[in-house]
VORO-649756 format. One record per residue (C-alpha): x negated, y, z negated. Coordinates in steps of 0.5 Angstrom, whole numbers, plus 500, padded with zeros to 3 digits. Layout:
% residues N
XYZ
...
//
This chain:
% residues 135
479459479
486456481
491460484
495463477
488465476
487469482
494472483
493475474
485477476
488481482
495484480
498479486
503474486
502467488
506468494
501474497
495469495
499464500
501468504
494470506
491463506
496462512
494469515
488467515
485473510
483468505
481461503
481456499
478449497
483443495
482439489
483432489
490433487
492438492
490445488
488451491
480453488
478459489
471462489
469468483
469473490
476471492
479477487
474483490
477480497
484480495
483488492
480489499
486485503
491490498
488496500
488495508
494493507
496499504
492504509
498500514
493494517
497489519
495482518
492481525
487487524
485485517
483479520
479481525
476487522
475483515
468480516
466485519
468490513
465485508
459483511
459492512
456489519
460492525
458491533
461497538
468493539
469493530
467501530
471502535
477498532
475501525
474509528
481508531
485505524
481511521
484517525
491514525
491513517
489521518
494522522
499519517
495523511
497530515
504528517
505526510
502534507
506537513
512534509
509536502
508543505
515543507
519541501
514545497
517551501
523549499
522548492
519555492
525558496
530554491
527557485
531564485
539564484
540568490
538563496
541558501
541552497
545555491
551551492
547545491
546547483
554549483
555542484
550539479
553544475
560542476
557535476
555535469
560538467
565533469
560528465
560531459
567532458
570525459
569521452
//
């Protein structure tokens, strides 16, 4: 499949799929004119790169741990890389629910009138006030 192909297939830009191509996350075959041809497995391998981004991978850690990732073949240095990729994303996920516990507290405490956060809803009050009132 051409490059148009792929990025529509993958939800990617044409740009990114380049982008990987430089990377070398992902290849392609050249036409006699120059065009880039991909297999039907390159979108699967496009959704994976995207997701290992995502998880906060960069382009040098993909590249290292895909083949094995695909091929779901590891050796003790891969496991190792992988198990260490795997606790930071934990360690990510339990900031990120500290942060979301928190700002529950705060919503919470924010729902009666008589709380440290009242003069927030003044001003919005106030705000909304100045909004309505201009023609």
């Amino acid at each position: 499949m051409r490059i148009g192909e792929l990025a529509a297939r993958s939800g990617v830009s044409v740009r990114a799929l380049r982008y990987y191509e430089e990377q070398g996350l992902l290849a392609a075959h050249r036409s006699g004119s120059g065009q880039r041809h991909y297999p039907e497995p390159a979108a699967d391998r496009v959704q994976l790169i995207q997701m290992l981004y995502a998880a906060g991978l960069s382009s040098r850690t993909i590249a290292e741990l895909l083949p094995c990732v695909e091929a779901k073949v590891s050796t003790p240095h891969s496991r190792a890389r992988l198990a260490a990729e795997r606790n930071r994303i934990d360690a990510q996920i339990a900031a990120l629910t500290r942060t979301r516990d928190r700002l529950d507290a705060v919503i919470r405490s924010t729902e009666s009138p008589d709380n440290g956060c009242a003069w927030i809803a003044d001003q919005d009050v106030a705000a909304e006030a100045s909004h309505s009132a201009t023609p």
